[in-house]
N, C-alpha and C positions, 0 to 999 in steps of 0.2 A: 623043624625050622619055623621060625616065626613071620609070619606075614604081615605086611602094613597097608591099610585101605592109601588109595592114590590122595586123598583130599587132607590136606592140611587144616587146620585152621587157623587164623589170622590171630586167633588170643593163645592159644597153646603152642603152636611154633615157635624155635628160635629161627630168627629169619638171615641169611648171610646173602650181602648184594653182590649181584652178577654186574649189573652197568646201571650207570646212572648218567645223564641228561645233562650237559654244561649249558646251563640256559643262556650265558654272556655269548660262548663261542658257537654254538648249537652241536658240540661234538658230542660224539660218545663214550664216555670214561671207564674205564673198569679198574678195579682195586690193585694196588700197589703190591705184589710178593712180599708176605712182612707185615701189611696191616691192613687186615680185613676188617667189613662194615659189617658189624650185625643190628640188630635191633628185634624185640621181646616188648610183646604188648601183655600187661597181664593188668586185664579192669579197664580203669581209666587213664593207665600210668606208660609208658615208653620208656626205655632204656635202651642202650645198646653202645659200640664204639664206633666213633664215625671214621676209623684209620689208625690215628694218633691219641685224639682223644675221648672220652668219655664224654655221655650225654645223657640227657634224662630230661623227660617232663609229663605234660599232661595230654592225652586223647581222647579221643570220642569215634566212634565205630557205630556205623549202622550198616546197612544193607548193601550198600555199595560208594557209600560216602564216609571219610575220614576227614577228621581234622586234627592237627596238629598244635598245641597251643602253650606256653610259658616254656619253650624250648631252654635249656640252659647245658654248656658246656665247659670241660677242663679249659684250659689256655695255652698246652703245651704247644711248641712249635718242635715239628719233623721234616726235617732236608727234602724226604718224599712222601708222597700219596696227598701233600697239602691240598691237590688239585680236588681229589674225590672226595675229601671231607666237606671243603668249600661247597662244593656241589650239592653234596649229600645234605648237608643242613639247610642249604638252599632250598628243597626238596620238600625239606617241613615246614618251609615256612607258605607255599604254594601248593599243596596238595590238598585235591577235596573229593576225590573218589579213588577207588581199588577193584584190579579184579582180581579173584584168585582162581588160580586153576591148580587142579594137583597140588605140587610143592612149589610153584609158580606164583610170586604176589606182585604184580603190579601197581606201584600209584602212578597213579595220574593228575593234570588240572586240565577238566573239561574231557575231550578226547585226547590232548598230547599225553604220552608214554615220557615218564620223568626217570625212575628208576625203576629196575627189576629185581626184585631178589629171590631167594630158593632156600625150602624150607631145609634148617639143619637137624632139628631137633620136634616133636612132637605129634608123628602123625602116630595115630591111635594104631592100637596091636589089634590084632586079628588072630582069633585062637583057629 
């Protein structure tokens, strides 16, 4: 059986968000049954789906700081999860640090906790 170290990393993960931050209401969101957020940093590039739609643009990653930048997204409209996409792109556009723990990535702006997501795909095998 195959074993996987605890630690993900933030460019090799696919990442799927647990809750994310409604900065207007201050609540706490979690994804809609139906349409999950992921998001896949690979370089300088981000993609992922923020619910309903599709996203992609440019980032920058260092040690514990992220930036998020030339964000662009589909236009579809969905009956539900509107709330966590909203949110969710929100997110990029105010994000400037990360922690990661395990399969655990939090961003942040400053010290507020904005969104958290958990890693789907890429922690390294262990023979």
């Amino acid at each position: 059986m195959k074993q996987y170290e605890k630690q993900a990393s933030i460019e090799t993960a696919e990442w799927s968000l647990i809750s994310v931050k409604n900065v207007v209401s201050d609540k706490e969101l979690v994804p809609t049954d139906g349409f999950p957020v992921t998001m896949k940093i690979v370089g300088d590039k981000v993609s992922g789906v923020s619910g309903c739609n599709n996203y992609n643009g440019m980032v920058t990653v260092d040690k514990k700081t992220i930036k998020f930048e030339r964000m662009i997204s589909t236009k579809k409209y969905c009956m539900q999860g509107m709330d966590v996409e909203n949110a969710v792109l929100k997110v990029f556009a105010s994000a400037d640090g990360y922690e990661l723990e395990a399969d655990r990535l939090t961003l942040k702006h400053g010290s507020e906790v904005l969104a958290t997501f958990e890693a789907l795909s890429g922690k390294k095998q262990v023979e």
